[in-house]
N, CA, C and O atoms as CSV, one atom per row, in Angstrom:
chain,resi,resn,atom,element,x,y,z
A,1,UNK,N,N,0.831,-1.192,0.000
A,1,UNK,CA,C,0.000,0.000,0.000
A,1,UNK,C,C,0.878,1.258,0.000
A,1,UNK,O,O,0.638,2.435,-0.269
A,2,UNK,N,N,1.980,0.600,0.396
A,2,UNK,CA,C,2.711,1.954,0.916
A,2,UNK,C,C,3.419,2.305,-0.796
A,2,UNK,O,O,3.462,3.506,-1.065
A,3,UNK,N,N,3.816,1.571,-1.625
A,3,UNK,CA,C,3.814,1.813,-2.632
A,3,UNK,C,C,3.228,2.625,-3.813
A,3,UNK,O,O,3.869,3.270,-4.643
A,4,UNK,N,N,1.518,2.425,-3.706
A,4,UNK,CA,C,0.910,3.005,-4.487
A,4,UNK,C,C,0.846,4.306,-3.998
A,4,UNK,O,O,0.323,5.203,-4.660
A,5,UNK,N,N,1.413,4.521,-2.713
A,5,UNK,CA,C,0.768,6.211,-2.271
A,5,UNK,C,C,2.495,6.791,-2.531
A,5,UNK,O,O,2.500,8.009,-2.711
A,6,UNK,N,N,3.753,6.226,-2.575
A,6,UNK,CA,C,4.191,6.729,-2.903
A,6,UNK,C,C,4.399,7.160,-4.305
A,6,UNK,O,O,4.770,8.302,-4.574
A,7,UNK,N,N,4.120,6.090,-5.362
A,7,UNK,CA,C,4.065,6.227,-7.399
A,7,UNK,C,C,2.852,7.530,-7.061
A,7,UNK,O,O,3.028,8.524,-7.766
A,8,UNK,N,N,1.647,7.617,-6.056
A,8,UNK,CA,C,0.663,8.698,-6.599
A,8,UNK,C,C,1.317,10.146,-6.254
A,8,UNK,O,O,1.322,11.082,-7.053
A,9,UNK,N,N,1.835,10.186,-5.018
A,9,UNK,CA,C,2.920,11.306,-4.333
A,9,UNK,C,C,4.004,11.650,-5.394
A,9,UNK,O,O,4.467,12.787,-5.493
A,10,UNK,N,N,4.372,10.638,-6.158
A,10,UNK,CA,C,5.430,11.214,-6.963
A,10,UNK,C,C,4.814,11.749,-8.431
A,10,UNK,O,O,5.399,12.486,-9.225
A,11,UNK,N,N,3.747,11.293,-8.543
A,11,UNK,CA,C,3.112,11.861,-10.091
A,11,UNK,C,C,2.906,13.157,-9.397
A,11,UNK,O,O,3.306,14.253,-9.791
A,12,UNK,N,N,2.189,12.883,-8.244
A,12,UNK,CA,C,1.374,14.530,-7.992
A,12,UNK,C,C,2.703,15.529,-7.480
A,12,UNK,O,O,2.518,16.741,-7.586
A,13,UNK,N,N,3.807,15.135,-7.022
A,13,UNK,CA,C,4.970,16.377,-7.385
A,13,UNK,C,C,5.847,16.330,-8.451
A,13,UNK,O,O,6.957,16.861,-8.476
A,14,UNK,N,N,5.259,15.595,-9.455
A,14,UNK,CA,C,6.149,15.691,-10.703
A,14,UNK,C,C,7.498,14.828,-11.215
A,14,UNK,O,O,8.069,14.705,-12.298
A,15,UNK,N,N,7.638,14.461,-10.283
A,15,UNK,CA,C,8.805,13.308,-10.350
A,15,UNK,C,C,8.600,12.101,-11.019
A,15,UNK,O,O,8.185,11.118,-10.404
A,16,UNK,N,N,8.825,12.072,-12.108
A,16,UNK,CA,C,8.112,11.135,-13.029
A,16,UNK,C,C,9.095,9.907,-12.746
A,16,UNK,O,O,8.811,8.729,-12.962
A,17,UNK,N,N,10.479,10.454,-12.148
A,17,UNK,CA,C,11.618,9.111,-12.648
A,17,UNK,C,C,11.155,8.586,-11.045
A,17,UNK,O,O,11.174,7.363,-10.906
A,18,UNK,N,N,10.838,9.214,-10.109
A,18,UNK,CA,C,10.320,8.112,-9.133
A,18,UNK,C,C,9.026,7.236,-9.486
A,18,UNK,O,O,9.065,6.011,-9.605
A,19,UNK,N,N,8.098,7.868,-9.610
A,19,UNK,CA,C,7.398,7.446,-10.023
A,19,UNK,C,C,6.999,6.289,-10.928
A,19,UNK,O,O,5.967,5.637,-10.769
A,20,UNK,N,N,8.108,6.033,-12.120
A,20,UNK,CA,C,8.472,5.390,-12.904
A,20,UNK,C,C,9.099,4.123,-12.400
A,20,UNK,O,O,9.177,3.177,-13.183
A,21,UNK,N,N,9.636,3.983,-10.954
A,21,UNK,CA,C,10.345,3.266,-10.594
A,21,UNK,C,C,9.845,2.554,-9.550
A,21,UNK,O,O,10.296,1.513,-9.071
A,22,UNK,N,N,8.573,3.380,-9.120
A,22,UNK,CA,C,7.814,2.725,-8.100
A,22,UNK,C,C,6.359,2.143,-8.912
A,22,UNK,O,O,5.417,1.775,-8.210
A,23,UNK,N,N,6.273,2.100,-10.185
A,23,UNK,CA,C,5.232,1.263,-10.847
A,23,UNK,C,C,6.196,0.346,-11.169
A,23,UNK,O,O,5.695,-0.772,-11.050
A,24,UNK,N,N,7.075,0.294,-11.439
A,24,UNK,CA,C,7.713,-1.212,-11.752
A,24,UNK,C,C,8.279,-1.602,-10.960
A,24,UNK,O,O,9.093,-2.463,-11.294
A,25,UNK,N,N,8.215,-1.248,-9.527
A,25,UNK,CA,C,8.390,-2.351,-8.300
A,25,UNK,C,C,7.059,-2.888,-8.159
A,25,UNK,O,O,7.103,-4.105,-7.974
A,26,UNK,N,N,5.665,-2.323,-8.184
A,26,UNK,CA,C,4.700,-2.659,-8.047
A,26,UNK,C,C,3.966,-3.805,-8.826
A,26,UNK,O,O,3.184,-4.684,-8.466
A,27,UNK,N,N,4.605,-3.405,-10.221
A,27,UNK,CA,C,4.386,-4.249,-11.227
A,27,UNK,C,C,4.886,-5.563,-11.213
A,27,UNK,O,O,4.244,-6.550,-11.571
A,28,UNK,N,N,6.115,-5.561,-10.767
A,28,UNK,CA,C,7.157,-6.515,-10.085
A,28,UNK,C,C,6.594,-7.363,-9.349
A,28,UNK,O,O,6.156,-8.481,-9.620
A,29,UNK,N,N,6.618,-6.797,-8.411
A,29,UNK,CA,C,5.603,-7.593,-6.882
A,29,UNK,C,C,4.204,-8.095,-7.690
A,29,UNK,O,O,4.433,-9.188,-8.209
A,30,UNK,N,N,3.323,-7.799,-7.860
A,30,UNK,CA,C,2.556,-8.481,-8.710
A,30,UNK,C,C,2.775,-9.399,-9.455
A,30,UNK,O,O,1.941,-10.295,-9.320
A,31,UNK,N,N,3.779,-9.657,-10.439
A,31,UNK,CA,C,3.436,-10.745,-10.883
A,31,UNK,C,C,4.723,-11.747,-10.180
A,31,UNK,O,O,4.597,-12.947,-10.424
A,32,UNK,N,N,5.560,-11.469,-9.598
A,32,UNK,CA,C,5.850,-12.183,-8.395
A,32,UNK,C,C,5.065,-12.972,-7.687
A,32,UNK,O,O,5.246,-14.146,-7.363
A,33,UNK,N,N,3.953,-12.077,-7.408
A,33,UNK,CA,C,2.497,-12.963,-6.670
A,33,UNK,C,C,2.490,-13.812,-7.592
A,33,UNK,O,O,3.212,-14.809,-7.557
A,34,UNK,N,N,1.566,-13.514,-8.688
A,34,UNK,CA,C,1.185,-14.800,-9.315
A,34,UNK,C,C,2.211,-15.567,-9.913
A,34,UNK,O,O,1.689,-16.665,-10.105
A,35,UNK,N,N,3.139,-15.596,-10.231
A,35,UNK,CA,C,3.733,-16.473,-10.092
A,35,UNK,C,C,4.230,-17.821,-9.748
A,35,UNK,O,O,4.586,-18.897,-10.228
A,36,UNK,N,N,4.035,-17.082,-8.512
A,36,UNK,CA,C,4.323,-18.010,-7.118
A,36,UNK,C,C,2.760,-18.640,-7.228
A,36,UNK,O,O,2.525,-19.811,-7.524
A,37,UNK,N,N,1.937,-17.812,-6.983
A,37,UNK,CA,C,0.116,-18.810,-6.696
A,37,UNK,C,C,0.495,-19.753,-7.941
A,37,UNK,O,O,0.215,-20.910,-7.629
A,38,UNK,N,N,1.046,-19.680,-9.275
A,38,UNK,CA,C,0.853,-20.781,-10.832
A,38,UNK,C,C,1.725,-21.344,-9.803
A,38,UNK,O,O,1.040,-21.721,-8.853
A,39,UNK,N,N,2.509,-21.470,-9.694
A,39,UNK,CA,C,3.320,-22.777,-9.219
A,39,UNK,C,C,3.054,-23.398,-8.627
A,39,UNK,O,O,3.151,-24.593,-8.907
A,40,UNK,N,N,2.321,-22.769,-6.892
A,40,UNK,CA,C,1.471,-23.905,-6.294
A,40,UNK,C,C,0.145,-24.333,-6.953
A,40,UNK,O,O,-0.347,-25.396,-6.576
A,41,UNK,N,N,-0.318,-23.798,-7.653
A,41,UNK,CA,C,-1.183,-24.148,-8.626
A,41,UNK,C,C,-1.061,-25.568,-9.568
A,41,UNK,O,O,-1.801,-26.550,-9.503
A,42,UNK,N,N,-0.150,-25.404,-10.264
A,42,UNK,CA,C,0.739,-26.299,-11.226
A,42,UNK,C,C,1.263,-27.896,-10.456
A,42,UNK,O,O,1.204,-29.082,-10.778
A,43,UNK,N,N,1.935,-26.865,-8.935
A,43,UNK,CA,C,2.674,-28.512,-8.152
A,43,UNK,C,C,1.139,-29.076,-7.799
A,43,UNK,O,O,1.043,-30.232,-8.211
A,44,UNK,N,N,0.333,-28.770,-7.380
A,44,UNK,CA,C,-0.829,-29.046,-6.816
A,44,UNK,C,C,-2.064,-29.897,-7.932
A,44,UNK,O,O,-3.113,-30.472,-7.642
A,45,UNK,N,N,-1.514,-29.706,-9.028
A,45,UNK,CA,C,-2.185,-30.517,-9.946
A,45,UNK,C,C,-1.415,-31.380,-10.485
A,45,UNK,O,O,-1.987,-32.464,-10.597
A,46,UNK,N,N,-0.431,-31.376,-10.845
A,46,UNK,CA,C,0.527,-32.348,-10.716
A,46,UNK,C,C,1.117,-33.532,-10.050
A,46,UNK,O,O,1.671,-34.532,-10.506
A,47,UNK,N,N,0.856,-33.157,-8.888
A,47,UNK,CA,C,1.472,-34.084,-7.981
A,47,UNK,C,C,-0.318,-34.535,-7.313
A,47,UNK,O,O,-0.465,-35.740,-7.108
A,48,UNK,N,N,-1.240,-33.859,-7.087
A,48,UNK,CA,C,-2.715,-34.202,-7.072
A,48,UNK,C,C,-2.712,-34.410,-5.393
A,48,UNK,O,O,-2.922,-35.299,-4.568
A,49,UNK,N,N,-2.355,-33.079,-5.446
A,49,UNK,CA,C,-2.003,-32.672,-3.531
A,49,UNK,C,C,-1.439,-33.764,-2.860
A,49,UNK,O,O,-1.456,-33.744,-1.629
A,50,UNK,N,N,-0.933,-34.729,-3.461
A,50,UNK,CA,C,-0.132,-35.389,-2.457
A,50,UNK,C,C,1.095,-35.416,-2.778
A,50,UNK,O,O,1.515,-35.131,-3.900
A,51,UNK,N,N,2.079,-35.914,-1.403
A,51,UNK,CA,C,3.457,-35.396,-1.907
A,51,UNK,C,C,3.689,-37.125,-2.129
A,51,UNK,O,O,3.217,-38.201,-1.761
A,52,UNK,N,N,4.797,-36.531,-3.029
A,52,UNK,CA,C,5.339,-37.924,-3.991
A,52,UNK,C,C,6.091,-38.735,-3.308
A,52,UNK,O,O,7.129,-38.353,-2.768
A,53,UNK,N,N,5.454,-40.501,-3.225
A,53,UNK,CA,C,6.212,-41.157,-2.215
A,53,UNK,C,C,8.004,-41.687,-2.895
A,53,UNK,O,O,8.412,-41.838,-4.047
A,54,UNK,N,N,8.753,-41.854,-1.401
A,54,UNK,CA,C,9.870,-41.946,-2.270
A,54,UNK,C,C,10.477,-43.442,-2.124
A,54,UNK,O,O,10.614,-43.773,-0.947
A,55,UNK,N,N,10.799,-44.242,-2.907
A,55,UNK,CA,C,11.201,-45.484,-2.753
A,55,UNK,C,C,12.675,-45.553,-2.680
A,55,UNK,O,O,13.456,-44.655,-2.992
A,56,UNK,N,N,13.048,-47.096,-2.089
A,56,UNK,CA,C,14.743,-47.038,-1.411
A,56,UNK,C,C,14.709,-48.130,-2.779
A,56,UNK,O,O,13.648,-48.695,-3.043
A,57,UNK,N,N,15.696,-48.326,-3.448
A,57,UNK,CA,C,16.521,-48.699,-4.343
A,57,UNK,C,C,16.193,-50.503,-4.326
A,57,UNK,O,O,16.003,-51.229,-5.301
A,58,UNK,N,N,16.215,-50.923,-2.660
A,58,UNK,CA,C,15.517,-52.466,-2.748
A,58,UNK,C,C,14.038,-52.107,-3.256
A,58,UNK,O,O,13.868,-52.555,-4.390
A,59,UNK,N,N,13.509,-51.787,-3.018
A,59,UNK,CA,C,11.807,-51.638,-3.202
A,59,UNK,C,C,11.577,-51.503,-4.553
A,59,UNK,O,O,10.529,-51.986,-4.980
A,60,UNK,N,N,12.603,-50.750,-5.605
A,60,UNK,CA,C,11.969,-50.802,-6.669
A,60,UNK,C,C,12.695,-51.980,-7.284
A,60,UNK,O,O,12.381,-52.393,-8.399
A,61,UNK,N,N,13.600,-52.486,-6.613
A,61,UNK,CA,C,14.093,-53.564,-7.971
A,61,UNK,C,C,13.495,-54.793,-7.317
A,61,UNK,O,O,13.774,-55.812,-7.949
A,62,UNK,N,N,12.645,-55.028,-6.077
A,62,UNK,CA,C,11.631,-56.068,-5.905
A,62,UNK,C,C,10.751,-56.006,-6.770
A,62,UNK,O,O,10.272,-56.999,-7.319
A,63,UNK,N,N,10.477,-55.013,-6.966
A,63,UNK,CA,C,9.129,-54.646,-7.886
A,63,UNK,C,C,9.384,-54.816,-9.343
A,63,UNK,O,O,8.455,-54.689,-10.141
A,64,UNK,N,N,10.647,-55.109,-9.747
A,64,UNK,CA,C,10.436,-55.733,-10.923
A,64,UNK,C,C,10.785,-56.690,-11.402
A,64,UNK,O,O,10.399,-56.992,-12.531
């Protein structure tokens, strides 16, 4: 929050190069967010919310 009041503080005194620099931290952080949500998104369908069991080296060569 504290972001957007500073990019609006800097349009409204004219400082465009702050301003400029605090929409693309903002912009930044945003898709940072989503990002991060696709990934747990992605592991979460993928793996089908469970975590992947792990086998010891006898177990799989019993198994075949």
């Amino acid at each position: 929050m504290e972001n957007i009041n500073n990019f609006i503080n800097s349009i409204a005194a004219g400082d465009n190069v702050t301003a400029k620099e605090e929409l693309e931290e903002l912009l930044s952080s945003k898709a940072f967010d989503a990002l991060q949500y696709r990934k747990q998104e992605i592991a979460s369908t993928l793996f089908g919310g469970e975590q992947e069991e792990e086998y010891s080296e006898e177990e799989i060569e019993s198994e075949e």
